[in-house]
C-alpha positions as CSV (number, residue, x, y, z in Angstrom):
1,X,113.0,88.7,212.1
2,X,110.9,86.4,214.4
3,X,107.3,87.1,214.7
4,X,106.9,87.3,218.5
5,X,105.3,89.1,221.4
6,X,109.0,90.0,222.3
7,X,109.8,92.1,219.4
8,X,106.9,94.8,220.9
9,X,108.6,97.8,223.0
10,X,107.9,96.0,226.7
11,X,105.4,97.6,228.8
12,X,106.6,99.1,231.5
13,X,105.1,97.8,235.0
14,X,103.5,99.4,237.7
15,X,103.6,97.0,240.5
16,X,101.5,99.2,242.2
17,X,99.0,100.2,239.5
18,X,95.8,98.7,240.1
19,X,96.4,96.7,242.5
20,X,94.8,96.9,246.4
21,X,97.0,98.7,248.8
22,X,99.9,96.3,250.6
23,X,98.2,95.0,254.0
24,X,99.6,97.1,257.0
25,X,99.6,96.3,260.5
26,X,100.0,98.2,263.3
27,X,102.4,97.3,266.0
28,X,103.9,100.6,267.4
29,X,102.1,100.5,270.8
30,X,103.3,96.8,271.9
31,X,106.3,95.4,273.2
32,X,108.8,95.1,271.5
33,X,109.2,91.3,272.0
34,X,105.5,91.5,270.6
35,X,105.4,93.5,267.7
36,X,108.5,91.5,266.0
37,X,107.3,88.5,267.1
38,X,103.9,89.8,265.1
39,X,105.7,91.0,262.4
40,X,107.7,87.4,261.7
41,X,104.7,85.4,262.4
42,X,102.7,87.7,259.3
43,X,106.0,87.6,256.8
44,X,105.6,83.7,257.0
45,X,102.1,83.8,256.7
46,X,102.2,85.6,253.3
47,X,104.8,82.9,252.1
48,X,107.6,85.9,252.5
49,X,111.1,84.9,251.6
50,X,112.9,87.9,253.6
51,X,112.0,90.1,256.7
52,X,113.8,93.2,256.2
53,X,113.8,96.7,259.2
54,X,115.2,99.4,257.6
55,X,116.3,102.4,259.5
56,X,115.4,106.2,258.3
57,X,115.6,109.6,260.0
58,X,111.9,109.9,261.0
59,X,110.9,106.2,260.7
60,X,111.5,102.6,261.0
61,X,110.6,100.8,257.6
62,X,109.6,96.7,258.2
63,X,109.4,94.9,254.6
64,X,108.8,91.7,252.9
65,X,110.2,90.2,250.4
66,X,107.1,87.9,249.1
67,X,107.3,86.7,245.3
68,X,110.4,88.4,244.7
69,X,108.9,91.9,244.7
70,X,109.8,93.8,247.9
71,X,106.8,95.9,249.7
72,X,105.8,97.2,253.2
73,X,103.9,95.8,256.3
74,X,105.0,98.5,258.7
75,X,106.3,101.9,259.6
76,X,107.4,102.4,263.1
77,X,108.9,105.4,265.0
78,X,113.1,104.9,265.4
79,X,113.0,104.4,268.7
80,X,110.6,101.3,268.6
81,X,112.3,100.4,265.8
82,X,115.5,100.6,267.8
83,X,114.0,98.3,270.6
84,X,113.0,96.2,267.9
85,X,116.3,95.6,266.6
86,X,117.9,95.3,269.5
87,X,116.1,92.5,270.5
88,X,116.4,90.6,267.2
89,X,120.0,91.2,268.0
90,X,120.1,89.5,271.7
91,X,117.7,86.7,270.4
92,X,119.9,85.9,267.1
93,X,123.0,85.4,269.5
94,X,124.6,88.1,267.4
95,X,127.9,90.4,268.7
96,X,125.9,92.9,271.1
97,X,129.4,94.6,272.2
98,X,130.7,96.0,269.0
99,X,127.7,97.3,267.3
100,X,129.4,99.5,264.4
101,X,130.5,96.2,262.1
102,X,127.8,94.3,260.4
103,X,127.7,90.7,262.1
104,X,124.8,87.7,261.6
105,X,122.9,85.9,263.6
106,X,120.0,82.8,263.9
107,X,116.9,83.1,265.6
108,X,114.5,79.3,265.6
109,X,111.2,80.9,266.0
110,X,108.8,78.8,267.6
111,X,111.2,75.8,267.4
112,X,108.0,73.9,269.5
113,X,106.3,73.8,266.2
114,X,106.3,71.1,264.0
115,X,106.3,74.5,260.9
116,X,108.8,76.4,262.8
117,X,110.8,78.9,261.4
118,X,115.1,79.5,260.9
119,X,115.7,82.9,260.9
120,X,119.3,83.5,258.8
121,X,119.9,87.3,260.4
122,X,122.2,90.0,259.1
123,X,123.0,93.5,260.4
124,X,124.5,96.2,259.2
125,X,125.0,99.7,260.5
126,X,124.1,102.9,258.8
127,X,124.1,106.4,258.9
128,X,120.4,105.9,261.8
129,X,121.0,102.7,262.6
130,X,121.2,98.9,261.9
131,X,119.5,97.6,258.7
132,X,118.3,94.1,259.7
133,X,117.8,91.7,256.9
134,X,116.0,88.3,258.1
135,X,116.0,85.1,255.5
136,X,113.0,82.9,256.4
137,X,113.3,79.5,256.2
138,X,110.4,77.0,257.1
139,X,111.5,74.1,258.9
140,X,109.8,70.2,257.4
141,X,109.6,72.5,254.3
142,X,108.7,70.3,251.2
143,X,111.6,70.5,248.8
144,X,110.7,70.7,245.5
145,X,111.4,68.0,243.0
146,X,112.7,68.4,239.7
147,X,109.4,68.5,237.7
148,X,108.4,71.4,239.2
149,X,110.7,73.5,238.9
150,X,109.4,74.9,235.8
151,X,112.2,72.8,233.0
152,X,110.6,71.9,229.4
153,X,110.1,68.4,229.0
154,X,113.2,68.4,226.8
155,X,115.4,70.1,229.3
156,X,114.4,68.3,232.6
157,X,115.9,64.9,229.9
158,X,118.5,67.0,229.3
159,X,119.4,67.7,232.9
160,X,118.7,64.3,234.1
161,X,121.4,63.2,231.9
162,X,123.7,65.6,232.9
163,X,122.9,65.2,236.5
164,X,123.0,61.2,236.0
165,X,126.8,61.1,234.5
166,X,129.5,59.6,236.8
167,X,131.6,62.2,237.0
168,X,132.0,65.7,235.6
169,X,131.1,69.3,236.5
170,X,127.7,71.3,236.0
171,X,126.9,74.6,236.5
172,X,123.8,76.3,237.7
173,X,123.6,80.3,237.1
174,X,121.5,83.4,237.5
175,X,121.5,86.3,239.4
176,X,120.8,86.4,243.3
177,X,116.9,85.2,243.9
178,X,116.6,83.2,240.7
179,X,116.5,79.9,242.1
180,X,119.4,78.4,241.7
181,X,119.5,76.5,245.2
182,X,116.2,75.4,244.8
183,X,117.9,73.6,241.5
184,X,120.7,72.1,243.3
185,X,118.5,70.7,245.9
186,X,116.0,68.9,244.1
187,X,119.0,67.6,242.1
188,X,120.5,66.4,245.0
189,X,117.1,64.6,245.9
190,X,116.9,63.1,242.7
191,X,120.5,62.1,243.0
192,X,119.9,60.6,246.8
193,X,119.2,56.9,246.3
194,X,121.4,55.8,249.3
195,X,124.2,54.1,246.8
196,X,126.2,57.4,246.6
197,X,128.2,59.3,249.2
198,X,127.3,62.9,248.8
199,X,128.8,65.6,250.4
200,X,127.7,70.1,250.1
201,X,129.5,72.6,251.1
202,X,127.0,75.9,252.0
203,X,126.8,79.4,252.9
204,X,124.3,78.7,255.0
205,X,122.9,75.4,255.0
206,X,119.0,76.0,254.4
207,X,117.6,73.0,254.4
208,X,118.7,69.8,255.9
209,X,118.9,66.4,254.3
210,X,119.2,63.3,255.6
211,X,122.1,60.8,254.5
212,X,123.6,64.0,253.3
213,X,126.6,65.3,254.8
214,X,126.1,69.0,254.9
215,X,128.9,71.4,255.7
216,X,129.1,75.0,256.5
217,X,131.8,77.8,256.0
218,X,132.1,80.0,258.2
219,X,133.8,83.5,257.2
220,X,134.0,84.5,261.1
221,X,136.8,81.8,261.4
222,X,138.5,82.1,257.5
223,X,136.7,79.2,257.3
224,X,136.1,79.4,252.7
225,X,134.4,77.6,250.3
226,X,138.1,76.4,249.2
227,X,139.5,75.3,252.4
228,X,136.2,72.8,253.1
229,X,136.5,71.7,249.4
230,X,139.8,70.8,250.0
231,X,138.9,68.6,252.9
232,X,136.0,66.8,251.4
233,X,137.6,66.0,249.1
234,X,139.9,63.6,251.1
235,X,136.4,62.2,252.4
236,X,135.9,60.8,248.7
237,X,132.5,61.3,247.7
238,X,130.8,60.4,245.3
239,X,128.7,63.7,244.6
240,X,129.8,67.2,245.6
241,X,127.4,70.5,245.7
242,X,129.3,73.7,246.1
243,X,126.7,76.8,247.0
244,X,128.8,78.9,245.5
245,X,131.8,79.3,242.9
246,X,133.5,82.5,244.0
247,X,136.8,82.7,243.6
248,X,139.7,81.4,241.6
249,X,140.7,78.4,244.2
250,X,137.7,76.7,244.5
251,X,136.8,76.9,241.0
252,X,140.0,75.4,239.7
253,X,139.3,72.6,242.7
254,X,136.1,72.2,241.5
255,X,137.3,71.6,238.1
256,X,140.2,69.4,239.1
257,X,137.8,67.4,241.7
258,X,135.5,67.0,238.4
259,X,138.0,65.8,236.3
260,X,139.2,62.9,239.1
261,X,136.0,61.2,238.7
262,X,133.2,62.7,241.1
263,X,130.2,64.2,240.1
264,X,130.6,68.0,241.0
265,X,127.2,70.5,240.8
266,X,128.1,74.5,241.7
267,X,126.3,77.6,241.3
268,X,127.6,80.6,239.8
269,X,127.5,84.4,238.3
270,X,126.6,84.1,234.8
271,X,123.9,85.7,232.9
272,X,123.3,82.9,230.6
273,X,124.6,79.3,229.7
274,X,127.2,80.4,227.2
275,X,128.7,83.0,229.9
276,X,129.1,80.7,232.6
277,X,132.0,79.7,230.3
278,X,133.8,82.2,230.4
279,X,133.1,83.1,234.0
280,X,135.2,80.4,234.5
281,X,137.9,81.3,232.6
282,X,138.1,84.3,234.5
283,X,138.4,82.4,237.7
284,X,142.0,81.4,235.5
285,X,140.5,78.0,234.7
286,X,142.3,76.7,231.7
287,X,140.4,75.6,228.7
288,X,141.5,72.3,228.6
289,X,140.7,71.3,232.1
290,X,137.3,72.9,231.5
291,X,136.2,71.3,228.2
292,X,137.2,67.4,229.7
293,X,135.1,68.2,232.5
294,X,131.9,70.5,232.2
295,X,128.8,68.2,231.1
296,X,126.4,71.1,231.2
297,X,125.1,74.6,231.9
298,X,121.8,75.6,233.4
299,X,120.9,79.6,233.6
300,X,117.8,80.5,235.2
301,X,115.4,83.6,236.4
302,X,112.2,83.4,238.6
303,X,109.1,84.5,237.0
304,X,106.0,85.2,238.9
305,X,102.9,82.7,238.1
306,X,99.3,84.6,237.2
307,X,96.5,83.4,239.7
308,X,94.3,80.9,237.8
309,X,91.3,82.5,238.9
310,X,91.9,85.8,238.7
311,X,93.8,85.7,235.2
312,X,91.9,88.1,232.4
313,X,92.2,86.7,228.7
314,X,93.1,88.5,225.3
315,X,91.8,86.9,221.9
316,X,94.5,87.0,219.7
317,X,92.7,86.3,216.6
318,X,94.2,89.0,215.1
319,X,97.8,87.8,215.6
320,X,97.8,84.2,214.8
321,X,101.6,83.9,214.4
322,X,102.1,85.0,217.9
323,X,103.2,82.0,219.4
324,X,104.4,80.5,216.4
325,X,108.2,79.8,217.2
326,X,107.2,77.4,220.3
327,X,103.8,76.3,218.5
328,X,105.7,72.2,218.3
329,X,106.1,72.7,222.0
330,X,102.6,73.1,222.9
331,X,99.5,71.3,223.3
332,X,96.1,71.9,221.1
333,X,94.4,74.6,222.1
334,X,97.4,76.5,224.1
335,X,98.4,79.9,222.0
336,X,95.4,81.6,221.3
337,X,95.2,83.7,224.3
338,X,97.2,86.6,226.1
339,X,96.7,86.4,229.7
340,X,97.5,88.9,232.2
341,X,97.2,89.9,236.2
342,X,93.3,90.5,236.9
343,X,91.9,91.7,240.1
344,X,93.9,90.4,243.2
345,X,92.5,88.6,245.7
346,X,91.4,90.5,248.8
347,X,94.7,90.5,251.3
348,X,96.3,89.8,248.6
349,X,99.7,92.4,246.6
350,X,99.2,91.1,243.6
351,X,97.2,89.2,240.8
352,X,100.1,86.8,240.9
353,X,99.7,83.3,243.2
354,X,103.4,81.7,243.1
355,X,107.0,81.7,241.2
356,X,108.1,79.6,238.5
357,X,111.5,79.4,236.5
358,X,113.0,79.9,232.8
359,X,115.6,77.7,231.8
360,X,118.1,77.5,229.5
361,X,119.8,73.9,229.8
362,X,122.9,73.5,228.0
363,X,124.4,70.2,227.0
364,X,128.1,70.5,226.7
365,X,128.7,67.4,223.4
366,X,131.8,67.3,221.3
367,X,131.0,70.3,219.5
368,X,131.0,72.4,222.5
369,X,133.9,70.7,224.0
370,X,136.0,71.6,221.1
371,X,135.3,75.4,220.9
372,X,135.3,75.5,224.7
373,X,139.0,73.9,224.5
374,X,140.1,75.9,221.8
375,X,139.1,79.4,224.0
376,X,136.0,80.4,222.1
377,X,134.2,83.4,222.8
378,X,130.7,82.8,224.3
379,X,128.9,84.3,221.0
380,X,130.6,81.1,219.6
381,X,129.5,78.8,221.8
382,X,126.3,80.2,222.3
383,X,126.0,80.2,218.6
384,X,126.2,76.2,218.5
385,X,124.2,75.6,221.4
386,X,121.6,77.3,219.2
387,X,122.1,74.5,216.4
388,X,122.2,71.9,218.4
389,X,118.6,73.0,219.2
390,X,118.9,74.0,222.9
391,X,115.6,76.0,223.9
392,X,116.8,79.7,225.1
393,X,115.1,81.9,227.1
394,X,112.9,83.8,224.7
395,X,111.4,80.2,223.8
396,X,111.1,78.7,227.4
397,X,109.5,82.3,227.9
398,X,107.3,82.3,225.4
399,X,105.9,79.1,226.4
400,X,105.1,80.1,230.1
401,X,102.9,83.2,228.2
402,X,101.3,80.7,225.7
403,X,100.2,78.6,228.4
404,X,99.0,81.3,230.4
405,X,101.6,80.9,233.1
406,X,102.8,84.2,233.6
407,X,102.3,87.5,231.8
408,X,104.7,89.1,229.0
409,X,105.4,92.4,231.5
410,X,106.8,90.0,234.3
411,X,109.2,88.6,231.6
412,X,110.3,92.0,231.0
413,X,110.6,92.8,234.5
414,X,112.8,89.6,235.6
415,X,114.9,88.3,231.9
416,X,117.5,90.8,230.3
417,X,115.7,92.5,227.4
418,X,118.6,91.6,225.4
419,X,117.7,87.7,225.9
420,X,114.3,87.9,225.1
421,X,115.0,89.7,221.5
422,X,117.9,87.5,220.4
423,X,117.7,86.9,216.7
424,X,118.3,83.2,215.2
């Protein structure tokens, strides 16, 4: 058995537990134009990634979504919380008429500033009213590059190659909220030299690019994934990004657009490298068509960083082998310390300061290609990608702890228990 932190029973987090209470403001007394123009202007402020108003029997609930962990900035009465809504509703251009099916809308808040804000709106009626859930996206937001996503030095070469062939198909996976668009779009900067005709088809499109040619389904109009696949194809790109893989037609175009010679990068459901396989397969992608085409796998989860100056350190001179698995994979001096959340910062919900992620980068090489073909179960395949040395989660983990990154209870709150105690 492997000597690691991971083979403990995990803690089980409080989020809550010594921490200083969530920062609540008070906006039941003002207009309703006001308080949600308050309430916006405070969930981008904290670096929030959703808005959400939630509807009760005796209250309004406002909430944010800020490092993946979702807490409270408000409670309101239902009837301001009503007038609230409803003018998110008439400001979002969303259906005012038919108010009992769930409809979107977008909202550019303060589109005068150079930081303003695209509000991607939902709605959707319950038993006391509409749920409201508001995606923030800053506008001349920095996209990330690919160093800083959080890849291994080994797996960002990995990737590169993969992401640098002429043609083939690579998959990004996770659940929802681990990062996988980030992934595809610092690809797709890496990849934008202005020699390649690249071409994404999104649901929405967060962030434009220019020299990108960014498209948009539409659902309203039966406007799919599929049927804009099929299109841009017949455009001939160079490059294709599909948002998402969900259904059996686009994934066997995406395969099929793979195997004709462009370079094809999708997300998908998976909950690791190896499964992403046979999530495929289930789309009725045959084996063949798959192993000719798929030059790697990516899986991914989101972990929250520790605050650098907040961080408290354990001495771990009484477990020396802790870190022992990943010790080639760090530098002198990193490994003989625990860290974990200290004190937060005043204002502040947590002792954590920003979000990094886990990887597991797959290389798909003849060896793969051959049990892929011949219909392998995922144990299989995972198996090999094992001996051919590829760095699963439990050691990418581990070396985000050893470095003081992030803290062993956020691993166990955001990977699959299963995944962090894998045997060789």
């Amino acid at each position: 058995m492997i000597k690691s932190i991971f083979k403990q029973k995990p803690v089980e987090e409080d989020l809550d537990d010594n921490q200083p209470p969530t920062q609540m403001i008070d906006v039941g007394r003002l207009p309703a134009e006001r308080a949600v123009e308050q309430l916006i202007a405070h969930a981008v402020e904290l670096g929030a990634s959703d808005l959400f108003f939630n509807a009760a029997e005796q209250h309004t609930a406002v909430r944010v979504r800020h490092l993946g962990i979702v807490r409270p900035i408000a409670i309101v009465t239902p009837e301001e919380g009503k007038r609230m809504v409803a003018h998110i509703r008439n400001t979002s251009g969303a259906d005012t008429h038919d108010k009992r099916r769930p409809t979107d809308g977008r909202w550019i808040f303060k589109p005068e500033a150079e930081d303003g804000v695209d509000l991607r709106i939902n709605f959707l009626p319950t038993l006391y009213g509409d749920d409201v859930a508001i995606r923030l996206l800053v506008r001349n937001h920095d996209l990330i590059q690919l160093e800083q996503l959080g890849m291994e030095k080994s797996q960002i070469a990995a990737y590169r190659q993969m992401i640098e062939s002429p043609s083939g198909l690579i998959l990004i996976t996770g659940p929802t909220g681990s990062g996988k668009t980030a992934t595809l779009y610092a690809s797709l900067l890496h990849l934008h030299d202005g020699k390649k005709k690249i071409n994404t088809i999104e649901d929405p499109v967060e962030y434009g690019i220019d020299g990108i040619h960014q498209s948009q389904i539409n659902t309203a109009i039966d406007l799919s994934f599929a049927e804009v696949l099929r299109a841009i194809m017949r455009q001939n790109p160079d490059i294709i990004m599909i948002g998402e893989i969900r259904d059996e037609e686009t994934a066997k175009i995406a395969v099929r657009a793979a195997n004709s010679g462009m370079l094809v990068l999708a997300t998908l459901h998976a909950p690791d490298a190896a499964m992403a396989v046979q999530s495929m397969r289930a789309f009725g992608v045959p084996n063949h068509f798959l192993a000719t085409c798929l030059r790697g796998v990516v899986s991914q989860r989101l972990v929250r960083t520790l605050d650098p100056k907040t961080r408290m350190q354990f001495d771990l001179s009484d477990a020396p082998h802790t870190f022992d698995e990943v010790r080639e994979f760090l530098e002198p001096g990193d490994g003989h310390v625990l860290y974990a959340p200290g004190p937060a910062a005043q204002n502040q919900f947590t002792g954590y300061s920003g979000r990094l992620g886990v990887f597991e980068v797959m290389s798909v090489n003849r060896s793969l290609r051959q049990l892929i073909s011949e219909g392998k179960p995922s144990e299989a395949i995972r198996d090999q990608a094992r001996s051919d040395k590829m760095l699963q989660f439990r050691q990418a983990a581990l070396l985000k702890v050893a470095r003081g990154l992030t803290s062993t209870e956020e691993l166990f709150r955001v990977i699959p228990t299963e995944q962090l105690l894998l045997d060789e």
